[in-house]
C-alpha positions in Angstrom: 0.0 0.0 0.0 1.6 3.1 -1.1 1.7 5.9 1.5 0.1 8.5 0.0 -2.9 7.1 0.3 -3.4 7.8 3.8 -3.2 11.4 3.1 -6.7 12.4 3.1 -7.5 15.9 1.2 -8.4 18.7 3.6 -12.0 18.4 2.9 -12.6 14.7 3.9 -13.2 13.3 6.9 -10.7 10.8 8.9 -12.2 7.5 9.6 -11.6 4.0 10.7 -11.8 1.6 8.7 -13.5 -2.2 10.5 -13.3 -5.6 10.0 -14.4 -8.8 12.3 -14.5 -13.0 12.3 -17.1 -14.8 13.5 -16.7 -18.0 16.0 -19.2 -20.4 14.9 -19.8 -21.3 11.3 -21.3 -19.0 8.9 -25.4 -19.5 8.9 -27.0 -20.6 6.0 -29.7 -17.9 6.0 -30.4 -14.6 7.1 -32.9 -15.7 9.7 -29.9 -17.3 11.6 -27.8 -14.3 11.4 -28.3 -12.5 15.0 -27.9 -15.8 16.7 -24.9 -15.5 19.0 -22.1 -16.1 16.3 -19.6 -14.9 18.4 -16.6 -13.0 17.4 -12.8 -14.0 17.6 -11.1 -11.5 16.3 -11.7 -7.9 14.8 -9.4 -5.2 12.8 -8.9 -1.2 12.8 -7.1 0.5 10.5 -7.1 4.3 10.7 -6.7 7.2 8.3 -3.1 7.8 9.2 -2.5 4.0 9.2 -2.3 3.1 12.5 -3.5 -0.9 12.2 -5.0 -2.4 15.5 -5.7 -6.6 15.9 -8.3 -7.4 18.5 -8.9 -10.6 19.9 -9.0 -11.9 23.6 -5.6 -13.6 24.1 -6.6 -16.6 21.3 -9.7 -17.4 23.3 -12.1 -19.5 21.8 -14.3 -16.4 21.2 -14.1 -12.8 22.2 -15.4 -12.3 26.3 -18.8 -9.6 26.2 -15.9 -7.4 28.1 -13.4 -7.5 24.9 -15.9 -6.7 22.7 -17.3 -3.7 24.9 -13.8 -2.2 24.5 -14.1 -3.0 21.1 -17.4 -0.7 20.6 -15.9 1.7 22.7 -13.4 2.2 20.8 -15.4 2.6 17.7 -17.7 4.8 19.3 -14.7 7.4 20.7 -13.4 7.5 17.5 -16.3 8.7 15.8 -17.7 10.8 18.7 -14.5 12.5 19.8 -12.1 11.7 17.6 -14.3 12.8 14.3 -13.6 9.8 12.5 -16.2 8.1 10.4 -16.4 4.4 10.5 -15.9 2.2 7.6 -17.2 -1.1 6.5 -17.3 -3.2 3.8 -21.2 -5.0 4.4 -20.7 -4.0 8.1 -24.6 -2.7 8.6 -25.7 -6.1 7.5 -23.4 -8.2 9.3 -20.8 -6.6 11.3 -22.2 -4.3 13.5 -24.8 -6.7 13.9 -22.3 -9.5 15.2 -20.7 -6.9 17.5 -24.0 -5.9 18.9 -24.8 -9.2 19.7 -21.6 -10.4 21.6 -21.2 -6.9 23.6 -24.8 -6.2 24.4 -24.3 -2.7 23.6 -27.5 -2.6 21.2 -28.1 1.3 21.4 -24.7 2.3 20.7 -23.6 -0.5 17.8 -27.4 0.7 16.5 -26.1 4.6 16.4 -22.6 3.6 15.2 -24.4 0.9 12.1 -26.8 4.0 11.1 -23.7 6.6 10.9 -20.9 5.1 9.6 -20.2 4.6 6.2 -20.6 0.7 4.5 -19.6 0.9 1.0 -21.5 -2.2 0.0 -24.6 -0.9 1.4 -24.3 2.5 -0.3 -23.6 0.9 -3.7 -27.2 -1.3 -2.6 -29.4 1.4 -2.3 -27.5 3.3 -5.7 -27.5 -0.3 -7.8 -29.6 -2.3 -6.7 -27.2 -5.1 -5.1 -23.7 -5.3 -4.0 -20.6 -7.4 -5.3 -18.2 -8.7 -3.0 -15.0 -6.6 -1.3 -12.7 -8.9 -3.2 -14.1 -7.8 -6.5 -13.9 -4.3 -5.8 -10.5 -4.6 -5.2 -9.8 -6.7 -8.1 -11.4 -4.2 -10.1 -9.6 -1.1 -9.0 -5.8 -3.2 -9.4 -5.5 -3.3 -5.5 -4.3 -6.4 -3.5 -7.0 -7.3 -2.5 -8.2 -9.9 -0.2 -5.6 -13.2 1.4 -5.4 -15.7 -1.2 -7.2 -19.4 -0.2 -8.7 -17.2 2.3 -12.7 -16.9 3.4 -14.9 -15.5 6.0 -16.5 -19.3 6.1 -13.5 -20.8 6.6 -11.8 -18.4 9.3 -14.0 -20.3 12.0 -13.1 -23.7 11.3 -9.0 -22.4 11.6 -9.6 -20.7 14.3 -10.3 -23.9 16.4 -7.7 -25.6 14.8 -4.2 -24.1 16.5 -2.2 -21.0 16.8 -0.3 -20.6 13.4 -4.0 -21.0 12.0 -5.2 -18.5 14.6 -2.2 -16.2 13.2 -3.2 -16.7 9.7 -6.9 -15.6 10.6 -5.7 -12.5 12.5 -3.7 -11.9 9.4 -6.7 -12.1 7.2 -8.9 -9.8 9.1 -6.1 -7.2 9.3 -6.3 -7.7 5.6 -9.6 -7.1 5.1 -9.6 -3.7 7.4 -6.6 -2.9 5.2 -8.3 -3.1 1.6 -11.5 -1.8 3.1 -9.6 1.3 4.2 -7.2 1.8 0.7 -10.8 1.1 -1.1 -12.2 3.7 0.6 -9.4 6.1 -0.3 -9.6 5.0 -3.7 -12.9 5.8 -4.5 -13.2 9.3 -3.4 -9.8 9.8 -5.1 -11.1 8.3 -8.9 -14.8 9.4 -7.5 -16.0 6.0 -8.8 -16.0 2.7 -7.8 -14.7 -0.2 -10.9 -15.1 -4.0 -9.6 -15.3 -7.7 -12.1 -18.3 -9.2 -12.5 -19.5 -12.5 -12.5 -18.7 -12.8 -16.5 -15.3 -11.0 -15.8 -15.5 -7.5 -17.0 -15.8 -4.2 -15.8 -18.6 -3.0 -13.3 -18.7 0.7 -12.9 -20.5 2.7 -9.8 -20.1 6.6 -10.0 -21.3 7.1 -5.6 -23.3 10.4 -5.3 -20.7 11.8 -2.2 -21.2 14.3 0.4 -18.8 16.6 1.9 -16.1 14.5 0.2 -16.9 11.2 1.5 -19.4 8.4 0.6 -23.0 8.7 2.4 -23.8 7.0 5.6 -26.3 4.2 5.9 -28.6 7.1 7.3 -28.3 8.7 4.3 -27.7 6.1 1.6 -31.4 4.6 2.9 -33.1 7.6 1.8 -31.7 7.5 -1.8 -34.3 6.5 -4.8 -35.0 2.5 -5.0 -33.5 1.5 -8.2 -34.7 -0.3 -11.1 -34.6 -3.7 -10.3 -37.0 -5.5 -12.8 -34.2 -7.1 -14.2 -33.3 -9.4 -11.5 -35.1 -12.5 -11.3 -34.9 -12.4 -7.4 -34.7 -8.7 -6.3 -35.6 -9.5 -2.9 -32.7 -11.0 -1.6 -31.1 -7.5 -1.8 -34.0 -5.9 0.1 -32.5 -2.7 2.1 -34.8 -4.0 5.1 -32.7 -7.4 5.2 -29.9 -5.4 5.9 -31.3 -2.4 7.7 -34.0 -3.8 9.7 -32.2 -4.5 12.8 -30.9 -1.4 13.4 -34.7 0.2 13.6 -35.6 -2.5 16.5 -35.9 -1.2 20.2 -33.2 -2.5 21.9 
């Protein structure tokens, strides 16, 4: 990652960007996904880039006290600190994870609503979302750790500590890319990724102030055309945004 692409202009905001594993094995359906899934580890990687690896010591799964520093953290940055958070599908699955195992449902809700997930942005301006490995691909950036999954970080992390490493090194990955996409996109103010047939996608983000809308703003935007799909729904904003609207 070259250097200079931590040097925000002066008109953008700093941020963090924010990355997690689960413990258990990915569910199969959306209807499993706030069951306690547990965390093991989480990644931060700010503006300036200063990386951070969470975990609890290579515990089975993150204590409810690790993962409370873990909001805090978030939540200090972005309330003091002016940062922005910044996810790649975080609204629909991070947050919601982190909520879960730290029981800190107001705040993680305030924090999901206000920070800024790329994928959900491109949702609600195309329609759907590709994955944050195609982005990458499609902007000539590293990208994501090669043989490397979400669904299979679980399993390694049970298996022993040089597969714990290699998770901790894929999450830190992940923060990393989600951060230099970030940067990337307001720099090129547009967003290239491969599609499924191997060419070019292109997304030109309507921005604000410099930066990419939050999920409280990126939710208000026009619904898209989406005749063409044959199942639309599974793209729903609600499947990804409901939770955040439920009292705690």
């Amino acid at each position: 990652m070259s250097g200079d692409r931590w040097s925000l202009k002066e008109n953008q905001m700093g941020y963090v960007a924010f990355d997690l594993e689960i413990a258990d094995d990915l569910p199969g359906d959306d209807e499993e996904m706030r069951h306690d899934l547990g965390i093991t580890c989480a990644a931060t990687v700010t503006d300036t880039g200063r990386t951070r690896v969470w975990h609890d010591n290579y515990a089975e799964r993150m204590s409810k006290e690790r993962a409370c520093e873990l909001v805090k953290y978030l939540a200090t940055q972005h309330a003091e600190n002016g940062k922005t958070i910044v996810t790649w599908n975080g609204l629909g699955f991070d947050f919601r994870v982190l909520q879960e195992a730290s029981g800190m449902n107001v705040i993680c809700q305030s924090l999901a609503i206000n920070h800024i997930d790329i994928a959900f942005h491109m949702l609600c301006d195309k329609g759907f979302m590709c994955k944050l490995d195609k982005a990458a691909q499609g902007m000539n950036m590293e990208g994501k750790t090669e043989g490397m999954t979400g669904a299979i970080a679980p399993e390694l992390w049970r298996r022993d500590r040089a597969s714990q490493d290699m998770v901790l090194e894929y999450v830190k990955q992940d923060a990393v890319v989600t951060a230099e996409l970030y940067e990337r996109i307001l720099e090129d103010r547009q967003m290239r990724w491969v599609t499924g047939r191997g060419n070019l996608g292109y997304w030109y983000p309507q921005m604000s102030e410099g930066r990419l809308l939050t999920v409280g703003e990126a939710v208000t935007l026009e619904q898209p055309d989406v005749s063409w799909m044959d199942d639309p729904s599974i793209w729903d904003r609600n499947r990804f945004y409901g939770w955040v609207k439920e009292s705690p």
